[in-house]
Backbone as JSON, one array per atom type, in Angstrom:
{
  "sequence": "XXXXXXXXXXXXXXXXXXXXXXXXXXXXXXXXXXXXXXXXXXXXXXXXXXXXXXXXXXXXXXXXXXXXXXXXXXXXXXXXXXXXXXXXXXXXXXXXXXXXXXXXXXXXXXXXXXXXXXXXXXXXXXXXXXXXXXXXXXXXXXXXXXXXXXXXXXXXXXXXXXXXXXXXXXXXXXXXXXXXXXXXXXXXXXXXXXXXXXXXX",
  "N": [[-7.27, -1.97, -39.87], [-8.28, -4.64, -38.26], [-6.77, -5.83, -35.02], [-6.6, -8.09, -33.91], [-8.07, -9.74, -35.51], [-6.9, -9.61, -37.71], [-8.82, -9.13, -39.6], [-10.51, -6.71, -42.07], [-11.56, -3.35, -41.36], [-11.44, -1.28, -42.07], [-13.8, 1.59, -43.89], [-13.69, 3.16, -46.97], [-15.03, 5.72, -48.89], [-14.91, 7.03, -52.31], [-15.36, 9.25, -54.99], [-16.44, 7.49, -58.35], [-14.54, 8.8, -60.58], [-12.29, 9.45, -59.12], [-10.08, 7.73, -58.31], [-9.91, 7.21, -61.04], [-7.88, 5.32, -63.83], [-6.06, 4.8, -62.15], [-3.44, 2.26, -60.78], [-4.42, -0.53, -58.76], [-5.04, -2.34, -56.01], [-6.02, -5.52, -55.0], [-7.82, -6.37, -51.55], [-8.64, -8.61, -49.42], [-10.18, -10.72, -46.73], [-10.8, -14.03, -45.38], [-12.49, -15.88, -43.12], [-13.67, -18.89, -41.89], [-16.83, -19.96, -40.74], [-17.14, -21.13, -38.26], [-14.78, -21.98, -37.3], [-12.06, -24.05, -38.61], [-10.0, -26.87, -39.26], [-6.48, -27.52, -39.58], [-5.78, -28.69, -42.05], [-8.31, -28.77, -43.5], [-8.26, -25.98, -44.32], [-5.55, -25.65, -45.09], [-6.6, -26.75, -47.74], [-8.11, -25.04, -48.86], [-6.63, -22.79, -49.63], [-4.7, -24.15, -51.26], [-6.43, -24.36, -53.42], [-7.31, -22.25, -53.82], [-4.94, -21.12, -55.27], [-5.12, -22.66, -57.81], [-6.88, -21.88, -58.71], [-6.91, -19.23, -58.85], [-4.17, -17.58, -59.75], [-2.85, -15.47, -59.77], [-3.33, -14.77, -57.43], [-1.98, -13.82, -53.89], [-2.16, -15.5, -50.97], [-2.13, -15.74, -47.88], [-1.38, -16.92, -45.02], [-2.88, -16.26, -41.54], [-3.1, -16.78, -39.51], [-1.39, -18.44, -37.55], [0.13, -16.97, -37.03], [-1.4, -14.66, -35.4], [-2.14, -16.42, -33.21], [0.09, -17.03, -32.22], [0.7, -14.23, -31.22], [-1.37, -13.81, -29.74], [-0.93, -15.92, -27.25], [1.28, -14.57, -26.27], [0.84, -11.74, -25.51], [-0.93, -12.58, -23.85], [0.38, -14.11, -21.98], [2.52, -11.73, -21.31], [0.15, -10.23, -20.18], [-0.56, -12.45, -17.3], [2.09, -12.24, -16.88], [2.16, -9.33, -15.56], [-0.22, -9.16, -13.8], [0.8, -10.74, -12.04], [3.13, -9.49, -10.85], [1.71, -7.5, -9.96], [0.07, -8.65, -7.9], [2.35, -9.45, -6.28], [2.98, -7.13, -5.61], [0.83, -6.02, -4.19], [0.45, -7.82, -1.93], [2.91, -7.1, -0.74], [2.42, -4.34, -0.17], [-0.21, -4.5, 1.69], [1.72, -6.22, 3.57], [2.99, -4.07, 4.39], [1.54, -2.21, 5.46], [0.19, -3.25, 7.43], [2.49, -3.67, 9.13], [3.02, -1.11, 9.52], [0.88, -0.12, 11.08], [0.7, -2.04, 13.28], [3.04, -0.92, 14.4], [2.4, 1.31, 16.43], [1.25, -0.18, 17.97], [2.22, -0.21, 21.16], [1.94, 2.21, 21.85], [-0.98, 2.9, 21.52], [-1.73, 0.75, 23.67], [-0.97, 2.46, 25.67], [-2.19, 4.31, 25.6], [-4.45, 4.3, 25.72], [-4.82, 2.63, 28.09], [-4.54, 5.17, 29.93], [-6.35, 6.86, 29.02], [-8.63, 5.09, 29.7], [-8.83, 4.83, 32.81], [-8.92, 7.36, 33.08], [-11.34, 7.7, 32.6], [-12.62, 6.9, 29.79], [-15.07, 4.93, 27.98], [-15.23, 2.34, 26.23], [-16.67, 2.7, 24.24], [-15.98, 4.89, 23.01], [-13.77, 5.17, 23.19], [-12.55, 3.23, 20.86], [-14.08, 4.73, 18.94], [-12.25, 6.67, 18.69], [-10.13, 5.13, 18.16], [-11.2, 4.23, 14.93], [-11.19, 6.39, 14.58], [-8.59, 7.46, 13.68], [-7.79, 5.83, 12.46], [-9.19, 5.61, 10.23], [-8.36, 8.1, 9.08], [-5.65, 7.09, 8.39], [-6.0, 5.47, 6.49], [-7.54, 7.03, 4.92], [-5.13, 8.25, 3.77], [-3.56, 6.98, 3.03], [-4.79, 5.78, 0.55], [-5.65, 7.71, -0.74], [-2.57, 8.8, -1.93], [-1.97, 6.34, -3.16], [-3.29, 6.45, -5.3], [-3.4, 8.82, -6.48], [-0.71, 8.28, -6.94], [-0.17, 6.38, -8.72], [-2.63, 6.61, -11.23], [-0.58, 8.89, -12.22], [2.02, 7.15, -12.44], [0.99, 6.17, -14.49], [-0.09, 7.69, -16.03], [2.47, 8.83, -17.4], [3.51, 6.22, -18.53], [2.11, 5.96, -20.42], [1.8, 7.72, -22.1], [4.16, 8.85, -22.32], [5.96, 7.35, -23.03], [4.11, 5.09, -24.34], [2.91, 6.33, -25.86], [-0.29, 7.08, -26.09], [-3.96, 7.67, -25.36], [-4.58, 8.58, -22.32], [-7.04, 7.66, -19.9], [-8.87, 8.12, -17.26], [-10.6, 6.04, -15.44], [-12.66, 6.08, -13.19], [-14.41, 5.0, -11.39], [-12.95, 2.4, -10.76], [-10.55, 3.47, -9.61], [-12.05, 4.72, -7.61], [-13.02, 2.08, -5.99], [-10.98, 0.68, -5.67], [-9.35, 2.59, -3.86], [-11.63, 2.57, -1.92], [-11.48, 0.03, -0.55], [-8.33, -0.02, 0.2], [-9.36, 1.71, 2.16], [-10.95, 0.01, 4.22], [-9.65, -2.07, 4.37], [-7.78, -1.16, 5.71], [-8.87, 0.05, 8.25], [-9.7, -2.53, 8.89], [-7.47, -4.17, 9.9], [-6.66, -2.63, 11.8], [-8.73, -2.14, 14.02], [-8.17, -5.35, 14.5], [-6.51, -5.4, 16.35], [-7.03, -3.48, 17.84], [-9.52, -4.4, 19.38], [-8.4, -6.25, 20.88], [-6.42, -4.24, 22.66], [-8.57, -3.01, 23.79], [-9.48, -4.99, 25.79], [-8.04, -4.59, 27.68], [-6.23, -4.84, 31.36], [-6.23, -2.56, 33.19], [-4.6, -1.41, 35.78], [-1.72, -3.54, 35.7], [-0.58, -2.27, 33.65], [-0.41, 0.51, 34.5], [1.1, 0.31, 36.9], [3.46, 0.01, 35.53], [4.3, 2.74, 34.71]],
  "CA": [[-7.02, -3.4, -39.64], [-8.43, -5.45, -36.69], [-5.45, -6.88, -34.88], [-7.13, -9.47, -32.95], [-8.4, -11.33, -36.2], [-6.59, -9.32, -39.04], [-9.9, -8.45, -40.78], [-10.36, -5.79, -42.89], [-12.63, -2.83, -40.41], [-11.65, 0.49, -42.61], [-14.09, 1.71, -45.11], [-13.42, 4.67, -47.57], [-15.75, 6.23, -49.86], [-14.7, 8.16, -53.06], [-16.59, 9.2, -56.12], [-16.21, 6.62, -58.83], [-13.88, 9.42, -60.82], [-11.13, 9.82, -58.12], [-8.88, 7.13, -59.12], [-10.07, 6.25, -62.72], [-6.4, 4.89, -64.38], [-4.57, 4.64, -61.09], [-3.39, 1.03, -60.65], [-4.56, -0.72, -57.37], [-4.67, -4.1, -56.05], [-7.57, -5.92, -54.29], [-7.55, -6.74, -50.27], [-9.97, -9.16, -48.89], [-9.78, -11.47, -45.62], [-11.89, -14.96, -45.4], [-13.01, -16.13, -42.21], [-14.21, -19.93, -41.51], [-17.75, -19.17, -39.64], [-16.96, -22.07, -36.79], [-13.39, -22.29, -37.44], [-11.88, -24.92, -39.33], [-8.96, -27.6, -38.93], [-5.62, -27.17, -40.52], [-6.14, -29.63, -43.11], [-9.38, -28.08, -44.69], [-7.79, -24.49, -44.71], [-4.3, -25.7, -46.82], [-6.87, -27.82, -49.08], [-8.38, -23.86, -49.48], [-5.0, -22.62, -50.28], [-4.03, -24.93, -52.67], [-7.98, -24.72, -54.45], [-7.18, -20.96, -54.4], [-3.77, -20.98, -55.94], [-5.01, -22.9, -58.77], [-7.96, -20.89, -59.63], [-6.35, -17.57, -59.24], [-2.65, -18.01, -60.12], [-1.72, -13.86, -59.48], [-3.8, -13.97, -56.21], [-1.35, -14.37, -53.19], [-2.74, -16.23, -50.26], [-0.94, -15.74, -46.52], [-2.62, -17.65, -43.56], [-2.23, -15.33, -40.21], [-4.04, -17.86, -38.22], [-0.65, -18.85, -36.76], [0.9, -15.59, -36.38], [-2.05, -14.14, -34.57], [-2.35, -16.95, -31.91], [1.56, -16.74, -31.07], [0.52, -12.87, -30.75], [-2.13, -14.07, -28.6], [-0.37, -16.01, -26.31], [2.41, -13.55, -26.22], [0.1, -10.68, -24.77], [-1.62, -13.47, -22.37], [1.74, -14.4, -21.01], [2.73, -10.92, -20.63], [-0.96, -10.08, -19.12], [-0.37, -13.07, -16.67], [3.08, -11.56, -15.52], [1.89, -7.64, -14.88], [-0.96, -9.51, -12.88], [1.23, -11.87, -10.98], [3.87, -8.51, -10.1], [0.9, -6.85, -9.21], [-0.39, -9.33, -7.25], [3.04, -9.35, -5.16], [2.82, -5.4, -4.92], [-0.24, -5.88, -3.72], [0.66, -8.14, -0.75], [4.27, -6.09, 0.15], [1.94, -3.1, 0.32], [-0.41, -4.86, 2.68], [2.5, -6.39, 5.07], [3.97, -2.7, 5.2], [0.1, -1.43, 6.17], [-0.15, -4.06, 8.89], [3.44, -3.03, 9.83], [2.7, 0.53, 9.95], [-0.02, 0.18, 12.28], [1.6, -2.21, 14.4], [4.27, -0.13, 15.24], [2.36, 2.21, 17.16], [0.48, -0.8, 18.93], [2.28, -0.48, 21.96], [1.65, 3.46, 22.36], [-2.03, 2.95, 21.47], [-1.71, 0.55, 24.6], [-0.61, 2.98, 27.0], [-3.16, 5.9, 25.62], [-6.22, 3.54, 26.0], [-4.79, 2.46, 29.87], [-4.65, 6.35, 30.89], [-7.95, 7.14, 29.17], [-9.71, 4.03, 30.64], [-8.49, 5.29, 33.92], [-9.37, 8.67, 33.33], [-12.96, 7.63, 32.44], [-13.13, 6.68, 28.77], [-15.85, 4.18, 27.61], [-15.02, 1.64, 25.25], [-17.14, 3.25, 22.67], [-15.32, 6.08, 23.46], [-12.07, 4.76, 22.6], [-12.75, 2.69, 19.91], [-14.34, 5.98, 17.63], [-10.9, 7.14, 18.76], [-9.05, 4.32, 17.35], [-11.52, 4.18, 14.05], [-10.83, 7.87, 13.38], [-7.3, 7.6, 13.21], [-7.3, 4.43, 11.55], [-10.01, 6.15, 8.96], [-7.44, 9.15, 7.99], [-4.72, 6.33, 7.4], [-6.53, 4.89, 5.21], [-7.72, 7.66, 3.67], [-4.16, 9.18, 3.73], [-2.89, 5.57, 1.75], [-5.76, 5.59, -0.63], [-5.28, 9.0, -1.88], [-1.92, 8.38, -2.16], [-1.87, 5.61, -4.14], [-4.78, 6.52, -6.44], [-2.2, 9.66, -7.4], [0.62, 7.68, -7.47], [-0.76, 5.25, -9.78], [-2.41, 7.64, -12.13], [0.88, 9.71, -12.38], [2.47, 6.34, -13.19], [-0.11, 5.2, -16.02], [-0.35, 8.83, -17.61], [3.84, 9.15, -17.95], [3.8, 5.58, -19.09], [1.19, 6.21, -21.56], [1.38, 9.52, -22.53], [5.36, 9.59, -22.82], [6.47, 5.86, -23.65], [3.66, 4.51, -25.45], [1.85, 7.32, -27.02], [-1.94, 6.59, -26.26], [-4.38, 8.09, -24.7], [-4.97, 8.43, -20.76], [-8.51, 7.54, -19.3], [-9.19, 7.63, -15.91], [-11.17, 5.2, -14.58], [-12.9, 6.92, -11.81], [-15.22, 3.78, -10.97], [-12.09, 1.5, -10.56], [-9.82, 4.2, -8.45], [-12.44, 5.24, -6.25], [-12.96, 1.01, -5.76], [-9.69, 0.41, -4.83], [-9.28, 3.49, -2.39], [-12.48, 2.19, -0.62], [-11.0, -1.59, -0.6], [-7.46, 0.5, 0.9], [-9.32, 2.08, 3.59], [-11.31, -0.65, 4.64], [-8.51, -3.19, 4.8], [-6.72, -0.33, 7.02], [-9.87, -0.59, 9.67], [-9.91, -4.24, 9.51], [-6.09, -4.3, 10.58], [-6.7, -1.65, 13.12], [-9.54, -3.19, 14.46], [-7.75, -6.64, 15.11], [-5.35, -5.01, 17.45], [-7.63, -2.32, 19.0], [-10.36, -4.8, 20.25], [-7.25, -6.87, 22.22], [-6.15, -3.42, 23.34], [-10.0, -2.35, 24.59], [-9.67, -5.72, 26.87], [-6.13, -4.73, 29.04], [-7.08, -4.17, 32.24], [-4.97, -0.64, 33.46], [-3.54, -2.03, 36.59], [-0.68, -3.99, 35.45], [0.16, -0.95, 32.61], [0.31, 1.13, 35.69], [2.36, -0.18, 37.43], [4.94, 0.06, 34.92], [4.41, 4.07, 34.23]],
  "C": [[-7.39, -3.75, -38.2], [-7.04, -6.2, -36.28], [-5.91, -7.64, -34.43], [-7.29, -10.25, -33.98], [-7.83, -10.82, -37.33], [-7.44, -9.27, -40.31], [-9.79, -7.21, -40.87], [-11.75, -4.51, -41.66], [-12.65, -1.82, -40.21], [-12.8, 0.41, -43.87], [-13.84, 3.16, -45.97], [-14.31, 4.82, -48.96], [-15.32, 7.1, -50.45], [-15.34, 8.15, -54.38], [-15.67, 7.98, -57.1], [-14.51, 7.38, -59.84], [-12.52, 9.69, -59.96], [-9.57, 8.98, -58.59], [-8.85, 6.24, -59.77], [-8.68, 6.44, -62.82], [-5.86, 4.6, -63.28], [-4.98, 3.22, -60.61], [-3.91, 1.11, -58.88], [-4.99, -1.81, -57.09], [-6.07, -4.07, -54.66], [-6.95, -6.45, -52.99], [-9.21, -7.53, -50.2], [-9.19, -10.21, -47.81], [-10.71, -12.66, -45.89], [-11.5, -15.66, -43.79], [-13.79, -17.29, -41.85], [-14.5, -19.18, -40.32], [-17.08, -19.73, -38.03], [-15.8, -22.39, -36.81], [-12.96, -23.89, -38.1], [-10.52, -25.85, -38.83], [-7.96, -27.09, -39.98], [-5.39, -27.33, -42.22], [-7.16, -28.74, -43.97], [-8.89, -26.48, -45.03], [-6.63, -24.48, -45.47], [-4.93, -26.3, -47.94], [-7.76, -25.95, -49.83], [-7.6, -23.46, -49.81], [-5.07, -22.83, -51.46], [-5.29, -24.22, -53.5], [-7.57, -23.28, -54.69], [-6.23, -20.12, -55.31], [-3.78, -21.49, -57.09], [-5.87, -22.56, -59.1], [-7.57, -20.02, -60.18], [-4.83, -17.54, -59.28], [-1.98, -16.54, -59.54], [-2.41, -13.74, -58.26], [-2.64, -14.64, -55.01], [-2.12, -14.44, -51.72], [-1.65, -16.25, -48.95], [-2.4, -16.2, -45.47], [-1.6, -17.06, -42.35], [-2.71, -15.71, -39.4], [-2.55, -18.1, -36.93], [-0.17, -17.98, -36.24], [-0.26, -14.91, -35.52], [-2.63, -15.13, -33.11], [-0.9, -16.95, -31.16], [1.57, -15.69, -30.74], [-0.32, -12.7, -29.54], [-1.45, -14.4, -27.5], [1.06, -15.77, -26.1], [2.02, -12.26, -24.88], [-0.42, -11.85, -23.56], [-0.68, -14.3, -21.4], [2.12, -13.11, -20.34], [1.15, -10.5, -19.39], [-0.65, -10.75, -17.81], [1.15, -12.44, -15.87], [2.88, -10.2, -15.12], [0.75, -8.55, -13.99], [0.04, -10.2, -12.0], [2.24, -10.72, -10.4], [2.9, -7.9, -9.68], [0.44, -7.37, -7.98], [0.82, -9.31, -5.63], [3.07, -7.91, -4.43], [2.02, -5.31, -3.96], [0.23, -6.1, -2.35], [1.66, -7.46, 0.12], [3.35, -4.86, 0.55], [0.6, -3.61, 1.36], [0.39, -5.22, 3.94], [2.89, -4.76, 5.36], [2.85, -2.06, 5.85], [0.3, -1.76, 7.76], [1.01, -3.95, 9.27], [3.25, -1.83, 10.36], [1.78, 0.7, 11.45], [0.05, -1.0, 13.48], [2.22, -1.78, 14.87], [3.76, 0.72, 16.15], [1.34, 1.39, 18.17], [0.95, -0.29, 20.45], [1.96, 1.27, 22.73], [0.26, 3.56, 22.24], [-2.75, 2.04, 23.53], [-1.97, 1.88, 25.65], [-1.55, 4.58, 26.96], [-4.55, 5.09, 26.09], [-6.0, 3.32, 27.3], [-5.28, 4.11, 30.73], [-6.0, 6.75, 30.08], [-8.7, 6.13, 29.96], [-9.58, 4.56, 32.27], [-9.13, 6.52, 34.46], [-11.21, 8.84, 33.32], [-13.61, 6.93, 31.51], [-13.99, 5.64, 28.59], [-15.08, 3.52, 26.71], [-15.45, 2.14, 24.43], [-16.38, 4.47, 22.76], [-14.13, 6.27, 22.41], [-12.24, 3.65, 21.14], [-13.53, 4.19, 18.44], [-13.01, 6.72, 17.97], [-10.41, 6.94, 17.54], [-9.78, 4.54, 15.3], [-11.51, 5.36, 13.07], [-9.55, 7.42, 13.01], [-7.33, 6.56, 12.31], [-8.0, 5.14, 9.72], [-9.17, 6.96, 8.23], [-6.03, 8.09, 7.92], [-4.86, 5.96, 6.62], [-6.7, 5.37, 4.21], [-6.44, 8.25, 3.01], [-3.5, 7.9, 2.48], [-3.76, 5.53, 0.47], [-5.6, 6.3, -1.26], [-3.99, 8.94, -2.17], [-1.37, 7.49, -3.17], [-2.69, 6.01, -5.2], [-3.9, 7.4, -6.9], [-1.14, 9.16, -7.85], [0.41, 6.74, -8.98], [-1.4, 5.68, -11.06], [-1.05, 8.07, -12.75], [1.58, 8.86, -13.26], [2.17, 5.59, -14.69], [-0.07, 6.46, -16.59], [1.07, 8.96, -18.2], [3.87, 7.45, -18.89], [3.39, 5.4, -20.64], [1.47, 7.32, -22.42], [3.02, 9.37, -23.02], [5.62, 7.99, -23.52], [5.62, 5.64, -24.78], [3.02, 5.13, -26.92], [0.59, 6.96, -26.85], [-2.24, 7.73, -25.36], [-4.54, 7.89, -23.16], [-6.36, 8.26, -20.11], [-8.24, 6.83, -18.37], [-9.88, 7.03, -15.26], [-11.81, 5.19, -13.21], [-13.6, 5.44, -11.03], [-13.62, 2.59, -9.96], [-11.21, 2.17, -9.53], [-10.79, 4.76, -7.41], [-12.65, 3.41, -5.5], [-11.76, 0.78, -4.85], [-9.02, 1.0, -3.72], [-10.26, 2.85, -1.16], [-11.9, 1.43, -0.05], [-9.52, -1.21, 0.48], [-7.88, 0.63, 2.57], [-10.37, 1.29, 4.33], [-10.68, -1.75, 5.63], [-7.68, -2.09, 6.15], [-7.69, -0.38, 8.15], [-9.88, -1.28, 10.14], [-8.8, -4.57, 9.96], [-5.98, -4.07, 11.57], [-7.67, -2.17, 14.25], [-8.83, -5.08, 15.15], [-7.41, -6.33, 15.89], [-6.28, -3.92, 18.77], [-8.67, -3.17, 20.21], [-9.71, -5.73, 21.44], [-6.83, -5.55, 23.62], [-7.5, -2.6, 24.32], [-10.0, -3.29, 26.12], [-8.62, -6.12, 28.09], [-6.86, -4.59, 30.41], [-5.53, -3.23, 32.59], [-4.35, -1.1, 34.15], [-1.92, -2.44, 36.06], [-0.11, -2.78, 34.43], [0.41, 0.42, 33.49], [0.92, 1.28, 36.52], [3.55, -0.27, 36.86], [5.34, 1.65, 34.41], [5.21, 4.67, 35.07]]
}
């Protein structure tokens, strides 16, 4: 059975001998090509109930669009909690790597002092920032797996397919956004001048 339109979309082949005498009742679906109005599909009904008197006639037109927008309500709320996940796990990024703004300060004053170049210090900052990123990306990409194979695998019963295309996507998209955070803050911190941060050491 198709669930989306409740057509028929098994076939089974058996010799004609298999089940000579054994009773068995006929299945068929009908399908208006361009879809039809309500009206012309109860005037099929009726026309079919007085042709065929033992055939019984169920219209699943209605039950499969309240099934529809059942699933497209739920769809719409796992996207819209995702959507907030999403952002809480961005503010806690751009928390994370704020917090150590003010010690990134005071390492960039005593290298600049000591000699460092701006390019210097900046492939500094872009390593570290690179293994946060990568350290959150892998992270999540397991976590998230883990979560979709127990949900799957033990709750629903289905199969698990990994999606390598889509989790290596979203890791990149992780450790990108973790550069571009790091980056806002580092190129303020490239333009201190040392003086005044030495004076307070």
């Amino acid at each position: 059975m198709n669930w989306r339109s409740f057509g028929i979309n098994f076939v089974l082949i058996f010799s004609p001998n298999t089940f000579a005498g054994a009773p068995y009742t006929d299945l068929a679906t009908l399908t208006f090509p361009a879809g039809a109005d309500q009206a012309r599909e109860m005037s099929l009904l009726r026309e079919s109930a007085a042709a065929f008197p033992a055939v019984t006639s169920i219209r699943v037109k209605d039950a499969l669009e309240a099934a529809s927008a059942i699933l497209a309500e739920l769809a719409a709320a796992v996207r819209g909690a995702s959507s907030v996940a999403l952002l809480a796990s961005i503010l806690v990024l751009g928390g994370a790597v704020a917090a150590g703004q003010q010690a990134r300060v005071h390492d960039a004053v005593v290298l600049k002092t000591l000699g460092a170049t701006r390019g210097r210090l900046l492939a500094a900052f872009l390593y570290e920032y690179g293994l946060i990123g990568f350290a959150t990306a892998l992270f999540g990409v397991a976590a998230g797996a883990a979560a979709a194979y127990g949900v799957l695998r033990k709750i629903m019963d289905l199969d698990f397919i990994f999606f390598w295309r889509e989790a290596l996507g979203s890791a990149a998209a992780a450790l990108i956004l973790t550069i571009l955070l790091g980056l806002i803050g580092t190129f303020r911190i490239l333009g201190r001048k040392p003086g005044p941060y030495l004076r307070d050491l």
